[in-house]
N, C-alpha and C positions, 0 to 999 in steps of 0.2 A: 781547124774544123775537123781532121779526119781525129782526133782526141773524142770530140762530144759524138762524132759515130758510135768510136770505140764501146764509149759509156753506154751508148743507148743497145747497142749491139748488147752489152753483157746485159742489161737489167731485160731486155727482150728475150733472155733464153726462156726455157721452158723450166718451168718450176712445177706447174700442177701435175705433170704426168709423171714426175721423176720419184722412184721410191725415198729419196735421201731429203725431200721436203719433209717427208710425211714419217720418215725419223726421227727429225728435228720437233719436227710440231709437239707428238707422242713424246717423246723424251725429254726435252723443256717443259711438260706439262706432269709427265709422272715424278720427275725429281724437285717438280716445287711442292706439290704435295709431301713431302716425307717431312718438312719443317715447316715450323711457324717461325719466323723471323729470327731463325736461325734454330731454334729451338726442338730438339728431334721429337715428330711425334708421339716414340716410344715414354718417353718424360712427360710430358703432360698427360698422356692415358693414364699414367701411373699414379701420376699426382692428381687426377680427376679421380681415380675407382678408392685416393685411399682417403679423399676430402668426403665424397657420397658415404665413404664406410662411417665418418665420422672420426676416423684418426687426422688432428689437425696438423700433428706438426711431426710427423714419417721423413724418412730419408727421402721419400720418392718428391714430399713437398717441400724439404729444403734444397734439395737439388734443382727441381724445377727454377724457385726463386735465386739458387747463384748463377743457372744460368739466366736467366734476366737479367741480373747483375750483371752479367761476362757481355753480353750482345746489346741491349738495349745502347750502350752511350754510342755504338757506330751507327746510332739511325738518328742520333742529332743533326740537326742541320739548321743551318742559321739564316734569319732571313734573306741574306745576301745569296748564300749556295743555293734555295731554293727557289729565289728569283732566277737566278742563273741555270740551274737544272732543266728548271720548266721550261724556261725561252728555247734553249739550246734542243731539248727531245721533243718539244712541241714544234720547233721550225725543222726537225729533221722530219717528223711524223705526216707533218704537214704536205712537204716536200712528195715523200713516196706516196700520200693519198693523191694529189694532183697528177703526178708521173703514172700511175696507175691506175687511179677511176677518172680521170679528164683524157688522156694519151694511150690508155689501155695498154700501158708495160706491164706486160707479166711477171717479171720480177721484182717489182717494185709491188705491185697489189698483192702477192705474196708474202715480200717482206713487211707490209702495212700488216695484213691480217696477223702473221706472226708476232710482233713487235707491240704492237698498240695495246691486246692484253694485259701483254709481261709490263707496261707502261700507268696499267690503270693498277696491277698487280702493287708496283710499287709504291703509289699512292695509298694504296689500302694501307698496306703495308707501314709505312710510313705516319699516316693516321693514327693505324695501334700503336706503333710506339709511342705514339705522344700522347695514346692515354695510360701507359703502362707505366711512363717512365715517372712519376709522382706515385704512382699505389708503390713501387721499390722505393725512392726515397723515404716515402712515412714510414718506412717498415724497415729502411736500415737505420732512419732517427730514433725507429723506438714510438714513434706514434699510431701504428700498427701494428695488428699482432700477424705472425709470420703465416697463422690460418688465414685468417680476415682478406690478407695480401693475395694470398694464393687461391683464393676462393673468386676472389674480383676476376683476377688475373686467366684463373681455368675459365671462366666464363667466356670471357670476352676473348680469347683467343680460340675457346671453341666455335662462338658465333664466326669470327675470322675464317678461321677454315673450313665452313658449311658455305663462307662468301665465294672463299674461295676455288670448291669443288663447283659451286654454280658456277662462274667466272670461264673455268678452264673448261666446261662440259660445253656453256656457250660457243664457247671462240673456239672451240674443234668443231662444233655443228655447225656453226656460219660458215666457215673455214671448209671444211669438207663439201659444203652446199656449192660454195662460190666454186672451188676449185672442179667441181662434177659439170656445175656449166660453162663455167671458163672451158673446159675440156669438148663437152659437146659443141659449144660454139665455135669453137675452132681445132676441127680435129686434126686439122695437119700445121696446128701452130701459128697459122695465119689472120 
């Protein structure tokens, strides 16, 4: 018994008042932005401003498509790994929501609020690839043309990352909201 103390004792510390939550929050949220599914933002602007110019097939838009090539096949997952993924972060996710808005651990509704974005983050994520990963096959068979690919491609990974700046602007506002009255409502932790 004095084990499941231990545990409740750690998820019970204090997380909303601590600067190094609110590192983490900030920093997990500014380095997902700088890529799309791996893909450095700097490469897709490029290969977006030289598709708009009308040059279809630039270094900047053959680059962007070997990277696709390079990243897209590590976001396959087969239905077995993705029945399993799911069970597995959905009973962990589960877990800290109970421990935290049923029991009110403060560690735990921190780490829920933290976690469950980066969670829906991957889902997105994961979505695009499986719609990206067929515009690169027809276009390494030769049944598209390397513009056509890269045109689909800039599109739908710019919608991506406008999802995604909503995403991460939400879940710091929720986040920042909860942890202001988590704080006032218990100012000395209790």
């Amino acid at each position: 018994m004095p084990q499941f103390n231990g545990v409740i004792g750690l998820l019970d510390s204090r997380s909303f008042v601590t600067v190094w939550y609110w590192l983490v929050l900030v920093g997990m949220w500014s380095t997902t932005g700088r890529s799309v599914l791996g893909v450095p933002t700097e490469i897709l602007g490029r290969a977006r401003s030289d598709l708009r110019a009308g040059r279809g097939e630039t270094m900047a838009v053959i680059t962007l498509l070997d990277w696709l090539s390079l990243v897209l096949p590590r976001w396959r997952m087969g239905p077995r790994e993705g029945v399993v993924f799911l069970g597995v972060t959905s009973f962990g996710l589960t877990v800290l929501a109970l421990m935290g808005f049923l029991f009110w651990l403060e560690m735990a509704q921190a780490l829920f609020l933290l976690l469950f974005p980066f969670w829906l983050l991957f889902w997105m994520r994961h979505a695009l690839a499986r719609r990206l990963i067929p515009l690169i096959e027809d276009a390494q068979e030769g049944r598209a043309s390397p513009e056509e690919t890269a045109t689909a491609a800039v599109r739908r990974m710019v919608r991506h990352r406008t999802w995604v700046l909503l995403l991460s602007m939400l879940a710091v506002a929720v986040t920042a909201l909860w942890g202001t009255l988590w704080s006032l409502l218990h100012p000395n932790g209790l």
